[in-house]
DRENDO-1510 file (C-alpha; in Angstrom, 1 decimal, always signed):
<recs>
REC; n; res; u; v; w
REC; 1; UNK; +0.0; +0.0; +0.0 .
REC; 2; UNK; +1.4; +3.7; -1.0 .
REC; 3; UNK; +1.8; +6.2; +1.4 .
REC; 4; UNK; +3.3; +8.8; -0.8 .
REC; 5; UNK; +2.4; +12.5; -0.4 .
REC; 6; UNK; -0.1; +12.2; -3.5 .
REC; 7; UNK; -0.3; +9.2; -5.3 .
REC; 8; UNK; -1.4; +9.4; -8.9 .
REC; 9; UNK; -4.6; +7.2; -8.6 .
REC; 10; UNK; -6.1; +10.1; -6.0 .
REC; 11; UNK; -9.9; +11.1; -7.8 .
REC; 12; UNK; -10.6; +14.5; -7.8 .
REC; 13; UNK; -12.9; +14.3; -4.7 .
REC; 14; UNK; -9.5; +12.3; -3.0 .
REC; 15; UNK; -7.8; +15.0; -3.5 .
REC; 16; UNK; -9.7; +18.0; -2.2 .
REC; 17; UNK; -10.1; +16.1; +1.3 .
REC; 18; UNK; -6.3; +15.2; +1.2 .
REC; 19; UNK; -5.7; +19.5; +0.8 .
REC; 20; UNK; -8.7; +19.9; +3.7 .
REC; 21; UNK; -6.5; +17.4; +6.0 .
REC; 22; UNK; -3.7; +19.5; +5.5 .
REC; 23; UNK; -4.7; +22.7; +6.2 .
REC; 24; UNK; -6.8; +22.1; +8.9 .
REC; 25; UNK; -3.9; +21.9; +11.4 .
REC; 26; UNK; -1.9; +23.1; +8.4 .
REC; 27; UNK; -3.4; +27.0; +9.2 .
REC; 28; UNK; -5.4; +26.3; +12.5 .
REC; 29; UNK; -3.1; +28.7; +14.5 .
REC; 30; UNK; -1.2; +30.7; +12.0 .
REC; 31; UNK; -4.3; +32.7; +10.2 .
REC; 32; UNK; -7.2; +34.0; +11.5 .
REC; 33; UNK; -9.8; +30.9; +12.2 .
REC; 34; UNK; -7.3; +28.5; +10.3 .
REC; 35; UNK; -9.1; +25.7; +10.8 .
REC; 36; UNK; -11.9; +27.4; +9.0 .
REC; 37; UNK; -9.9; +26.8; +5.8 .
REC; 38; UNK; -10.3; +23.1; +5.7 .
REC; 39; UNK; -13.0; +22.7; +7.1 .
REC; 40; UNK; -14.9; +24.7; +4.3 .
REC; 41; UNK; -12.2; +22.7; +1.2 .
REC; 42; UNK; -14.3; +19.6; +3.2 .
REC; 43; UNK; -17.7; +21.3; +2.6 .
REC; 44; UNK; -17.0; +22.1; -1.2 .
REC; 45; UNK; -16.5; +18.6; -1.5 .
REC; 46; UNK; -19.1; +17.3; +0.2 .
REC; 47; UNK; -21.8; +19.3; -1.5 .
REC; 48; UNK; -20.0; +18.7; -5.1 .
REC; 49; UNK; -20.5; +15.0; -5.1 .
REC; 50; UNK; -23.9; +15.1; -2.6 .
REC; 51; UNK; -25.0; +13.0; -5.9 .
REC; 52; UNK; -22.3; +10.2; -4.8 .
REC; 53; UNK; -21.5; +9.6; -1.2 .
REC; 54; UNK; -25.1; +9.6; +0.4 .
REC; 55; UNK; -25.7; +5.9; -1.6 .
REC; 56; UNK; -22.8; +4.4; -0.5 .
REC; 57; UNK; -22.7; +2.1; +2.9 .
REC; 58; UNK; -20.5; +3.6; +5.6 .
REC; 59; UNK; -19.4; +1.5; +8.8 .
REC; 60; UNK; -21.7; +1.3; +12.0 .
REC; 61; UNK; -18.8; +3.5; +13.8 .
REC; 62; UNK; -19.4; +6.6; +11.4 .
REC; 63; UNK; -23.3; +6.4; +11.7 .
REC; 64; UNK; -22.9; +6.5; +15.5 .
REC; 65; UNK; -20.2; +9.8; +15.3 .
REC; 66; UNK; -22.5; +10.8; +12.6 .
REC; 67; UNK; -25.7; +10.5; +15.5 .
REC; 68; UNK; -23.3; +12.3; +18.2 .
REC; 69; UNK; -22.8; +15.3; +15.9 .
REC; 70; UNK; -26.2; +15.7; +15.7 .
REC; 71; UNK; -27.1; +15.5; +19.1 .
REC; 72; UNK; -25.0; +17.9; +20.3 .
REC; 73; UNK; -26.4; +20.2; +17.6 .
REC; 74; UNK; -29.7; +19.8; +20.0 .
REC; 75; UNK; -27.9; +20.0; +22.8 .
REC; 76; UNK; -26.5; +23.2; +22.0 .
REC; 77; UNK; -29.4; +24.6; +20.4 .
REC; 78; UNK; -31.8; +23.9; +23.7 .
REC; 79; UNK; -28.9; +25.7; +25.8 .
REC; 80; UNK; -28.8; +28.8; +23.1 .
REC; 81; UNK; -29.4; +32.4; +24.4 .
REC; 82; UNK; -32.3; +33.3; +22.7 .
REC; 83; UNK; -30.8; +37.5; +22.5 .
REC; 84; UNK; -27.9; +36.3; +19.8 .
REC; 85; UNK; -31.3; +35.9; +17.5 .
REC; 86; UNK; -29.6; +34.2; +14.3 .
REC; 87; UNK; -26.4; +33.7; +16.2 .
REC; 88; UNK; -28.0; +31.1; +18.2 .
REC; 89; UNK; -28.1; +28.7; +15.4 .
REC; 90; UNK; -24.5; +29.3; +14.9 .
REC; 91; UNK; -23.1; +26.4; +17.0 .
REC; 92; UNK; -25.9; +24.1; +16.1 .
REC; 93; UNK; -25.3; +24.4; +12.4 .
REC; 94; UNK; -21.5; +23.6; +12.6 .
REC; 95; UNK; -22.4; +19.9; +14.4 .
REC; 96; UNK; -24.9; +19.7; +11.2 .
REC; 97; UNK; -22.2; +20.3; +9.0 .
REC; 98; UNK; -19.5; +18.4; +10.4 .
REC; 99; UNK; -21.9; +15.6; +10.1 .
REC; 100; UNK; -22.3; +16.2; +6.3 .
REC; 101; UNK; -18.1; +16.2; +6.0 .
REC; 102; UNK; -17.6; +13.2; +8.0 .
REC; 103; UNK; -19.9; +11.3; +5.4 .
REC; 104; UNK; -17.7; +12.8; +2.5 .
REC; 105; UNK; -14.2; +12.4; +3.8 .
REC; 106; UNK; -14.8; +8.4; +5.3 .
REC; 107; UNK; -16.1; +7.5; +1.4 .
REC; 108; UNK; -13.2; +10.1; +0.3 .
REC; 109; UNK; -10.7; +9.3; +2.3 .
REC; 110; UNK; -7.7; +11.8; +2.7 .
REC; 111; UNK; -4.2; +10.2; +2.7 .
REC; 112; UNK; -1.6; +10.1; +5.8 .
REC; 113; UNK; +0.9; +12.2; +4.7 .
REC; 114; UNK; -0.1; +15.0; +4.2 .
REC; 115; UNK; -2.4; +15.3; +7.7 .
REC; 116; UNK; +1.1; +14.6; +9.5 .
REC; 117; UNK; +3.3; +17.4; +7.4 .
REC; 118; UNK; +0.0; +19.6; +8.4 .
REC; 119; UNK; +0.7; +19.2; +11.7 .
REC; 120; UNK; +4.3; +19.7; +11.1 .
REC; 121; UNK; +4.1; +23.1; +9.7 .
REC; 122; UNK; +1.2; +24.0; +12.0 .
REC; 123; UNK; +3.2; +23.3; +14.9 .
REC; 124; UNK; +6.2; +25.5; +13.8 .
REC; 125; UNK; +3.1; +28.0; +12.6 .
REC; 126; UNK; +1.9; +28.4; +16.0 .
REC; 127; UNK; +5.1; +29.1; +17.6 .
REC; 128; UNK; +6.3; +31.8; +14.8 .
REC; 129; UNK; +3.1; +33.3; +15.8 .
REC; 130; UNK; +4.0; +33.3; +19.7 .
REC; 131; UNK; +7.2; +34.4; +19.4 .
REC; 132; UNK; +6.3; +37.1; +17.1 .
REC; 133; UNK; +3.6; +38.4; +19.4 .
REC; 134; UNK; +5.4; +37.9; +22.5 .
REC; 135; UNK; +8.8; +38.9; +21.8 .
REC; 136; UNK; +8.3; +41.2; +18.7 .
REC; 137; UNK; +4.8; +43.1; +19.5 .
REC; 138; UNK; +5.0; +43.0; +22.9 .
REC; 139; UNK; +2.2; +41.6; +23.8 .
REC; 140; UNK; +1.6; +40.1; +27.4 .
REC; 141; UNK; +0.4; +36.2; +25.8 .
REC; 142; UNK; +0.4; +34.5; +23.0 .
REC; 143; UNK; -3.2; +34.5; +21.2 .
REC; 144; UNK; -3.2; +33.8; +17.5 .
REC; 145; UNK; -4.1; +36.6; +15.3 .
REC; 146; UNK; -5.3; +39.3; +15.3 .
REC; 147; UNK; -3.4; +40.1; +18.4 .
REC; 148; UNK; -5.3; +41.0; +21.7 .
REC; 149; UNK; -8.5; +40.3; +19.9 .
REC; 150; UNK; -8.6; +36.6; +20.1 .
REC; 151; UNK; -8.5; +34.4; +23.2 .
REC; 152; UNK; -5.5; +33.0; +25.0 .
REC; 153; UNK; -6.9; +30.2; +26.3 .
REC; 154; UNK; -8.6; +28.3; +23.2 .
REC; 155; UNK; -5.7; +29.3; +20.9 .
REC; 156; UNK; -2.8; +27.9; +23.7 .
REC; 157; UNK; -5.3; +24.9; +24.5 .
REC; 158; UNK; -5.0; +23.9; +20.7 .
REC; 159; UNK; -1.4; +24.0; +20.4 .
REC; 160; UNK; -0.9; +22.0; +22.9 .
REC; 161; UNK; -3.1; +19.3; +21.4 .
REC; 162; UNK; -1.4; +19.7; +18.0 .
REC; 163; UNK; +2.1; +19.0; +19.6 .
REC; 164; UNK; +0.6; +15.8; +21.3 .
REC; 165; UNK; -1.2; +14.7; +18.1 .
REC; 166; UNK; +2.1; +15.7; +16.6 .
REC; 167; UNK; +4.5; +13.6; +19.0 .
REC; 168; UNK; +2.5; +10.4; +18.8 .
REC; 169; UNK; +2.3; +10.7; +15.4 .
REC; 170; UNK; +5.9; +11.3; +14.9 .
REC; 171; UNK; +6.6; +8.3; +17.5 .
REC; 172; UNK; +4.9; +5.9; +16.1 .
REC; 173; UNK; +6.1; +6.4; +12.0 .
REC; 174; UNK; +10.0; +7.1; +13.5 .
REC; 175; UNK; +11.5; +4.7; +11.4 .
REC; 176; UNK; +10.4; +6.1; +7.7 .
REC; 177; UNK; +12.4; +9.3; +8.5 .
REC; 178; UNK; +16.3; +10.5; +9.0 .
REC; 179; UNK; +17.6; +12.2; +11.4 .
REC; 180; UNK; +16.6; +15.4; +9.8 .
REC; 181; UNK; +13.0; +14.6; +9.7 .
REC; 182; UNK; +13.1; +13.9; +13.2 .
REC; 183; UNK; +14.8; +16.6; +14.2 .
REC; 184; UNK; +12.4; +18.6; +12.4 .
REC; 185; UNK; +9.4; +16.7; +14.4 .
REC; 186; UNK; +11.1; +17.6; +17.6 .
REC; 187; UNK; +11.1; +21.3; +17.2 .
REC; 188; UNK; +8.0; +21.7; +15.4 .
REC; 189; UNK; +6.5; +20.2; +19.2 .
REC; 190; UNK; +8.8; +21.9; +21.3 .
REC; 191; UNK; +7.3; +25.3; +18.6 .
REC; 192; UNK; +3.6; +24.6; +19.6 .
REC; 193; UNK; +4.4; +23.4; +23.4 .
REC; 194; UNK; +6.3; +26.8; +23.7 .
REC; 195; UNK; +3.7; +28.9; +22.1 .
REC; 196; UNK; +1.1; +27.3; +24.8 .
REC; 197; UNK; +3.5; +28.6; +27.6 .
REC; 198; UNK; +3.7; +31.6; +25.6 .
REC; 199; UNK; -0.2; +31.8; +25.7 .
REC; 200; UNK; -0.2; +31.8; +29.4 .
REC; 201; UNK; -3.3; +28.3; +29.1 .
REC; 202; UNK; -2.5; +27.2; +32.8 .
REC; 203; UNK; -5.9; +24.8; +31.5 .
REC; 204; UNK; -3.7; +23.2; +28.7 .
REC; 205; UNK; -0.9; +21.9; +30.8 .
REC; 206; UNK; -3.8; +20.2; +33.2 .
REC; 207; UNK; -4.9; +18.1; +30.8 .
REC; 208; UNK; -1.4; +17.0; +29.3 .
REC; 209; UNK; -0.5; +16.0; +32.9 .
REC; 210; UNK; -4.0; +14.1; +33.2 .
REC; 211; UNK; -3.4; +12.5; +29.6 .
REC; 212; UNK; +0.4; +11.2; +30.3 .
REC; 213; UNK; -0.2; +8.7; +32.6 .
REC; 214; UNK; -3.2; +7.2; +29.9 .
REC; 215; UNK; -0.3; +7.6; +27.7 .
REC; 216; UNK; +1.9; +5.6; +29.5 .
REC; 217; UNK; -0.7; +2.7; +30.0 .
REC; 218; UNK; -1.6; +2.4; +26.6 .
REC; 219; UNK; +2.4; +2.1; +25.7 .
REC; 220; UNK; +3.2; +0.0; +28.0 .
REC; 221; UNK; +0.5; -2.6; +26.8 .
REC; 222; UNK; +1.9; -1.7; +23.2 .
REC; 223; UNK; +5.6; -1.8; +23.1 .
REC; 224; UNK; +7.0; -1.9; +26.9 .
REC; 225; UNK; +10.5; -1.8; +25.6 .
REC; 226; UNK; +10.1; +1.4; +24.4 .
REC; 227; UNK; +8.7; +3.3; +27.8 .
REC; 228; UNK; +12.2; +3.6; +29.0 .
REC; 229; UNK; +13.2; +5.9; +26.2 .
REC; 230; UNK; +9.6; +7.9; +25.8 .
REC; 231; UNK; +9.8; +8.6; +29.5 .
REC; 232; UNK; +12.8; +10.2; +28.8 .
REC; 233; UNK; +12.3; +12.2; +26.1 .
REC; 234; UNK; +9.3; +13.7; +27.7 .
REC; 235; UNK; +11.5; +14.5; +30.4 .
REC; 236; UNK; +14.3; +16.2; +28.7 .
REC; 237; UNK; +11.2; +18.0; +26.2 .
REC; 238; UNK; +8.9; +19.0; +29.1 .
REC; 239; UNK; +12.1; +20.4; +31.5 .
REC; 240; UNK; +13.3; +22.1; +27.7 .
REC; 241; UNK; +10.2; +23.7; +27.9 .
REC; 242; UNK; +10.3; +24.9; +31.0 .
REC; 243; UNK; +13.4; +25.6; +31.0 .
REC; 244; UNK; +12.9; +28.1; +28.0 .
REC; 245; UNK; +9.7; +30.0; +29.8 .
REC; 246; UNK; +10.7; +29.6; +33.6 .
REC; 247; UNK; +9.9; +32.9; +34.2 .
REC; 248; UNK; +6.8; +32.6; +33.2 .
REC; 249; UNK; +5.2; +29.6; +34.2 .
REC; 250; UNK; +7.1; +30.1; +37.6 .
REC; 251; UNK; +4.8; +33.4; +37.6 .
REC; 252; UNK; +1.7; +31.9; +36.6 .
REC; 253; UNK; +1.9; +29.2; +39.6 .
REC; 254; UNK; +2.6; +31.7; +42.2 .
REC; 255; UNK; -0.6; +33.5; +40.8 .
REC; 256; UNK; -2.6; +30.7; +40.6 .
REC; 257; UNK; -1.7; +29.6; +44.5 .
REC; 258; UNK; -1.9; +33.1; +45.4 .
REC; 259; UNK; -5.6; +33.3; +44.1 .
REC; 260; UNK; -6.8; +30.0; +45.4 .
REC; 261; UNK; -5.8; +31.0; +48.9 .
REC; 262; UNK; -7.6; +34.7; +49.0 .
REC; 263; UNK; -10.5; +32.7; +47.7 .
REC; 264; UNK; -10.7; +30.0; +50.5 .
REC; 265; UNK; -9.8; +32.9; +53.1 .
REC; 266; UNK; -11.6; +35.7; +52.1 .
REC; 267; UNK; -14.4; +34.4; +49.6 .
REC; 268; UNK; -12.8; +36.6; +46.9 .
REC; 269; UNK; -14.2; +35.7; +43.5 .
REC; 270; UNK; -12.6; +39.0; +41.6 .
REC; 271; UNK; -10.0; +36.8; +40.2 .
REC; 272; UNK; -9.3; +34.5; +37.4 .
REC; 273; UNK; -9.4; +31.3; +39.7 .
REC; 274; UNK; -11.7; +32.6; +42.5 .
REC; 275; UNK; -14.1; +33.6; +39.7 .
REC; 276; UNK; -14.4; +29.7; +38.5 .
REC; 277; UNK; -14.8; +28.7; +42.0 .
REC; 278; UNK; -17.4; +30.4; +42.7 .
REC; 279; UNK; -19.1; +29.8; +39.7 .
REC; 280; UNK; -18.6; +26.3; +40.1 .
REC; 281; UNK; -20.1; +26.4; +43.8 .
REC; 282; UNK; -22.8; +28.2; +42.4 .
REC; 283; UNK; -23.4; +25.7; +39.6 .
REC; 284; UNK; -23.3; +22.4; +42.1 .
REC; 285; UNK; -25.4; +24.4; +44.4 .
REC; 286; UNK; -28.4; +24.6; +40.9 .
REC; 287; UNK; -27.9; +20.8; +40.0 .
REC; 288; UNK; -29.1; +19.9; +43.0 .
REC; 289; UNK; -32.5; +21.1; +42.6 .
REC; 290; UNK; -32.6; +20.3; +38.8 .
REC; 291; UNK; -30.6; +17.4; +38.4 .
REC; 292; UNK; -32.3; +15.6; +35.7 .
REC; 293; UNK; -33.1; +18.3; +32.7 .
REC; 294; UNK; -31.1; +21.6; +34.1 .
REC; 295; UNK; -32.9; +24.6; +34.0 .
REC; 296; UNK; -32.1; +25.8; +30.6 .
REC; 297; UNK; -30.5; +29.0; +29.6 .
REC; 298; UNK; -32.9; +31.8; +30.5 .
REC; 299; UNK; -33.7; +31.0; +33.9 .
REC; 300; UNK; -30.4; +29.6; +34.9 .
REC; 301; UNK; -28.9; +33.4; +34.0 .
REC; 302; UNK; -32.2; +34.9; +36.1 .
REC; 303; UNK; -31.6; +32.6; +38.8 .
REC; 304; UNK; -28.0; +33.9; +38.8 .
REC; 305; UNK; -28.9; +37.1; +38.8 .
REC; 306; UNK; -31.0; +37.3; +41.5 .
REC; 307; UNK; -29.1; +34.6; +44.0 .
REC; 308; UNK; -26.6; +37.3; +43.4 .
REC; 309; UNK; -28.1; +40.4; +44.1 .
REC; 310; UNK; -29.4; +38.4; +47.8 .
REC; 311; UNK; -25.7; +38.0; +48.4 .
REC; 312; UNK; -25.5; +34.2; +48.3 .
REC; 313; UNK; -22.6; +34.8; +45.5 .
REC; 314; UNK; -19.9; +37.1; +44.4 .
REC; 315; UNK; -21.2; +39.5; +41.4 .
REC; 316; UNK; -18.1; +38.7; +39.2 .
REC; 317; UNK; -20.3; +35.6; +38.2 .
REC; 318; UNK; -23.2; +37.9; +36.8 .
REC; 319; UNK; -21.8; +38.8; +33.4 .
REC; 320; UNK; -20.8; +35.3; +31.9 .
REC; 321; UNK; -23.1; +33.1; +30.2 .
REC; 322; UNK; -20.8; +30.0; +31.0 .
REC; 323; UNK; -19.6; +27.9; +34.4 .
REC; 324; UNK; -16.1; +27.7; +32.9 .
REC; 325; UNK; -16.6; +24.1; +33.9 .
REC; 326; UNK; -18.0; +21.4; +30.4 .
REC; 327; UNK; -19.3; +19.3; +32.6 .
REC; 328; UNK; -21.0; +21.2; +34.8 .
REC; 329; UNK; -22.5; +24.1; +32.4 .
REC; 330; UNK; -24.0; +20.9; +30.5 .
REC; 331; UNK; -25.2; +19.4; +34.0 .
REC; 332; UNK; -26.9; +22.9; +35.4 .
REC; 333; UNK; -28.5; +23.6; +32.2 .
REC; 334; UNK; -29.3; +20.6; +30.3 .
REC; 335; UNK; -28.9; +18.0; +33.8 .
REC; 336; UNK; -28.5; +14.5; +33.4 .
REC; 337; UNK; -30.0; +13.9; +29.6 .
REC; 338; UNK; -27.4; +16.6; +28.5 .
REC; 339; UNK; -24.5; +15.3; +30.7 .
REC; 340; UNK; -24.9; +11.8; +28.8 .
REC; 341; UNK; -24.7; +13.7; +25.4 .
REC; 342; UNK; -21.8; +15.4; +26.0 .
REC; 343; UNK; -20.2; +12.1; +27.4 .
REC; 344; UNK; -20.9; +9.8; +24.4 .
REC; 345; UNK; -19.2; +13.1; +22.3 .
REC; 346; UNK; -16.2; +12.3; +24.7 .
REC; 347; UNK; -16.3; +8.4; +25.0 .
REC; 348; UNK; -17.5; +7.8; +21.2 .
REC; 349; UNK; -14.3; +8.9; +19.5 .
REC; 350; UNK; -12.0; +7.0; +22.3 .
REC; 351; UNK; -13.8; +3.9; +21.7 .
REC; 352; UNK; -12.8; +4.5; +18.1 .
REC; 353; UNK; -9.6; +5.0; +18.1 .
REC; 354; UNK; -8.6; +2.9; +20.8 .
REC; 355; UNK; -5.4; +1.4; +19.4 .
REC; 356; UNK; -6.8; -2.9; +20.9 .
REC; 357; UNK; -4.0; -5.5; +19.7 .
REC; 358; UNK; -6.6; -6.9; +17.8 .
REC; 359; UNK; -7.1; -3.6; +15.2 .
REC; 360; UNK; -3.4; -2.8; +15.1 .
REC; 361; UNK; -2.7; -7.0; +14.6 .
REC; 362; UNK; -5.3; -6.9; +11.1 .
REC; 363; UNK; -2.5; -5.1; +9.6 .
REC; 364; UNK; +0.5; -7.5; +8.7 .
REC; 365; UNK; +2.6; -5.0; +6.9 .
REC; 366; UNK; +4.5; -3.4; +9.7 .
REC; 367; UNK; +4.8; +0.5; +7.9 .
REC; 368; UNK; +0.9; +0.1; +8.1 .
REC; 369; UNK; +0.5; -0.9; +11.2 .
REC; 370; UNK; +3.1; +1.9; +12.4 .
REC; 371; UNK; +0.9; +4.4; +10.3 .
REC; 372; UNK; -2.6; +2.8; +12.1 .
REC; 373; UNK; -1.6; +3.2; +15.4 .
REC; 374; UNK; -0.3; +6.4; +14.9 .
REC; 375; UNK; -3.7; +7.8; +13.7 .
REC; 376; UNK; -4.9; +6.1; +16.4 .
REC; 377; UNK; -3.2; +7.4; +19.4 .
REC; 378; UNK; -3.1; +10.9; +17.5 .
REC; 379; UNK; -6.9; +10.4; +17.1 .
REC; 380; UNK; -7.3; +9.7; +20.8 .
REC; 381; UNK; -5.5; +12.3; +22.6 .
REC; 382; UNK; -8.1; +14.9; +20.8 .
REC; 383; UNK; -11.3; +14.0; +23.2 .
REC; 384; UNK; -8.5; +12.8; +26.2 .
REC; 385; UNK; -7.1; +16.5; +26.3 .
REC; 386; UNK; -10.6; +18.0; +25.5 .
REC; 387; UNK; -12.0; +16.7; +28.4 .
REC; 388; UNK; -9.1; +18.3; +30.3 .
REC; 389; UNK; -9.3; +21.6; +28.8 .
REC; 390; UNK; -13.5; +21.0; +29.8 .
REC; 391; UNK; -12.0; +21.2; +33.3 .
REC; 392; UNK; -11.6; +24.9; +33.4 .
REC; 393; UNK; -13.5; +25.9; +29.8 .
REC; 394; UNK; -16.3; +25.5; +28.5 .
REC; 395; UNK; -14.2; +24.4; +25.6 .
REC; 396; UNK; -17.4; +24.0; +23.2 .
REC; 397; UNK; -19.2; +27.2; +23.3 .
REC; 398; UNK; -16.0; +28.8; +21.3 .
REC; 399; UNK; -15.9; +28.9; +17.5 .
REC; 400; UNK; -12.4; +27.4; +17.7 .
REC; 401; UNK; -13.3; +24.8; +20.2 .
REC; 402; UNK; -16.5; +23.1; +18.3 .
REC; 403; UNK; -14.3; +23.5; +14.8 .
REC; 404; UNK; -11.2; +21.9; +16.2 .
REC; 405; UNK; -12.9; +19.2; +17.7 .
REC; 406; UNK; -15.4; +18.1; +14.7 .
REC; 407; UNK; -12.7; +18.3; +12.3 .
REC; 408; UNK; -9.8; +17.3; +13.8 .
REC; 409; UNK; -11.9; +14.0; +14.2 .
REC; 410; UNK; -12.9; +13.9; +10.9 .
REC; 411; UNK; -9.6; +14.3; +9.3 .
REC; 412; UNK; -8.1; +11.7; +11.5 .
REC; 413; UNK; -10.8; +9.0; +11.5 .
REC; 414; UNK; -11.6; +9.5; +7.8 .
REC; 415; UNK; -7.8; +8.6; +7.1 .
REC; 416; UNK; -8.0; +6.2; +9.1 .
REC; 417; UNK; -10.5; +4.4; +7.7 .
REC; 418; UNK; -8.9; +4.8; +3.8 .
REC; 419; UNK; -5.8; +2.7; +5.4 .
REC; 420; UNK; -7.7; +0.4; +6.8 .
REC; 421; UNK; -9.6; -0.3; +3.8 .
REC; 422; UNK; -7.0; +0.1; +1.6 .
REC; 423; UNK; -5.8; -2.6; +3.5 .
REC; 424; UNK; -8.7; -5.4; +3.6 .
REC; 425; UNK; -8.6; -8.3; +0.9 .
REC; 426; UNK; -12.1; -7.4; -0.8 .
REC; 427; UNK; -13.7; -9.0; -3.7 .
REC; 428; UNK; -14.9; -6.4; -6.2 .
REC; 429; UNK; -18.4; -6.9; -4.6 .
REC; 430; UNK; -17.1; -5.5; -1.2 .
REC; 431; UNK; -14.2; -3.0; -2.6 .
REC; 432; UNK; -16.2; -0.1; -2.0 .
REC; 433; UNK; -17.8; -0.6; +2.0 .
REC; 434; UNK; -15.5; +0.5; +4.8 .
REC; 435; UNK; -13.2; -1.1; +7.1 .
REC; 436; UNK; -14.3; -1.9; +10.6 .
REC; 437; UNK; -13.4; +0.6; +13.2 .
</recs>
């Protein structure tokens, strides 16, 4: 089976979601709503051959992501504020459309190589763009462009999933490259884990530190003779890191210990972490008496509002719209029923990458199986580090944290499933249904 950048039997269709893989981590964090880029190439091709894909069988897997998409489009739309007007459709519409792409690209499937050199050059992207705005305009973090007009958190919180999906990848396929290929692979993660110092995302680090030890596991059931040597390259790259920014995430600590101990002595909510607290202590406090369908949007921002104003909490949780906690801003608005939603769209994709023996052991050809397991683990650490960002952020109600998701997913598991089926020994009857997930 060819791996090649762009083999000449691609179709035309092939092709356009090959360019959409790349650019989706290609641009993420280097233009202005990068990912946007792709994720409309995946559109245009979707709705040029809606006369093709629609009758052909896809895999009980992709029905049931296909299902999760659209649920969460209800999801969101039953916890829209109903003063956006048209805006409120806005999140909705992109879990519609995602749906629509991930039925184009699993028939269409993009090719490998280009996804990883994507990630390559988005990686080295994102830290230009940190450097530049730290060291060259002065600005306090790192944010993506335009500068002090986008925000800190979602734009460090991706680059430090794209250098994971990055360093699993680049693990797992080490043996097709020199040494100056993975040299090259080695800065371009060390470029987007710096530009997440750079961006100040205490929220990004969390869930790297909750998805190592997974990590570890799953590598250890995998190849146990190679722990020794990852366990100490993430060493030597994680104290790089921080020996590079020591100022500053020495800083951020201190700040973050300093806030959390005004806010258990004093009750003060005014800052960054004492403002979450509270909020979440406010939230728990609202599940309790609505535990099984929330409250929904309007009357969970009255109730706010007027617990608030009676002085059971701090008025720096009026203004926002959000608990800065996934979990529990599903939970208070949407309860139980919403909760399991939102933990299928978490636990769906893990079950579908999961890199079993048995999935990585269909593949004979040890380049393939290399390749499979690396869009496997690179596939997994999207909804593991989501649900660690969810920890702080309510990563979904951004424009960047719905895109990244959905497409991220899509590029990944469509590719996936073109190896995979590349790889199967079909008759001519069965050459066109897709692999098993």
């Amino acid at each position: 089976m060819s791996l090649s950048f762009l083999p000449k039997n691609m179709s035309g269709l092939e092709r356009t979601s090959t360019a959409a893989a790349f650019l989706v981590p290609g641009v993420a964090l280097t233009l202005q709503s990068g990912y946007s880029y792709g994720a409309a190439l995946f559109l245009i091709g979707a709705l040029a051959s809606l006369h093709k894909w629609p009758r052909v069988p896809h895999d009980r897997a992709t029905w049931l992501l296909v299902a999760s998409m659209l649920t969460m489009s209800l999801l969101w739309l039953s916890m829209a504020d109903p003063s956006e007007r048209s805006g409120q459709w806005d999140r909705p519409a992109k879990f519609v459309m995602a749906a629509i792409c991930l039925l184009y690209a699993t028939i269409y499937p993009p090719r490998a190589r280009p996804f990883y050199w994507g990630l390559v050059i988005g990686c080295l992207g994102a830290g230009a763009v940190a450097m530049w705005q730290v060291h060259v305009e002065g600005a306090p973090r790192a944010s993506g462009f335009p500068t002090k007009h986008t925000n800190a958190i979602q734009w460090g919180n991706l680059a430090m999933l794209m250098a994971v999906m990055l360093l699993v990848q680049a693990s797992s396929i080490h043996q097709r490259f020199r040494w100056p290929g993975k040299l090259l692979a080695a800065v371009a993660v060390l470029a987007a884990l710096h530009a997440s110092v750079l961006s100040q995302s205490r929220g990004g680090w969390l869930a790297l530190l909750l998805a190592i030890p997974l990590g570890l596991v799953l590598l250890y059931q995998i190849d146990r003779r190679a722990l020794g040597r990852v366990v100490l390259g993430l060493v030597v790259l994680l104290a790089l890191v921080t020996a590079l920014n020591y100022r500053v995430v020495a800083e951020r600590m201190h700040i973050m210990e300093k806030e959390v101990q005004t806010y258990d002595a004093k009750g003060d909510a005014s800052s960054s972490v004492g403002q979450r607290m509270e909020h979440w202590r406010f939230a728990v406090d609202m599940i309790k008496e609505k535990p099984l369908i929330g409250w929904g949007f309007g009357p969970y921002m009255e109730e706010k509002a007027a617990r608030v104003a009676a002085g059971k909490y701090q008025q720096s949780i009026v203004e926002y719209k959000f608990v800065h906690n996934e979990v529990l801003d599903v939970l208070v608005k949407r309860g139980i029923v919403g909760l399991i939603a939102l933990l299928v769209f978490y636990a769906l994709p893990i079950w579908m990458f999961w890199p079993t023996r048995e999935r990585l052991a269909r593949h004979a050809d040890a380049a393939v199986r290399a390749q499979v397991l690396a869009l496997r683990l690179s596939g997994l650490s999207i909804p593991v580090l989501y649900i660690g960002f969810g920890l702080t952020q309510v990563f979904f109600a951004h424009n960047s944290g719905i895109m990244f998701y959905l497409f991220m997913v899509i590029v990944t598991w469509s590719t996936l499933v073109g190896i995979e089926r590349a790889g199967q020994q079909t008759s001519p009857r069965t050459a066109n249904l897709p692999a098993r997930p």
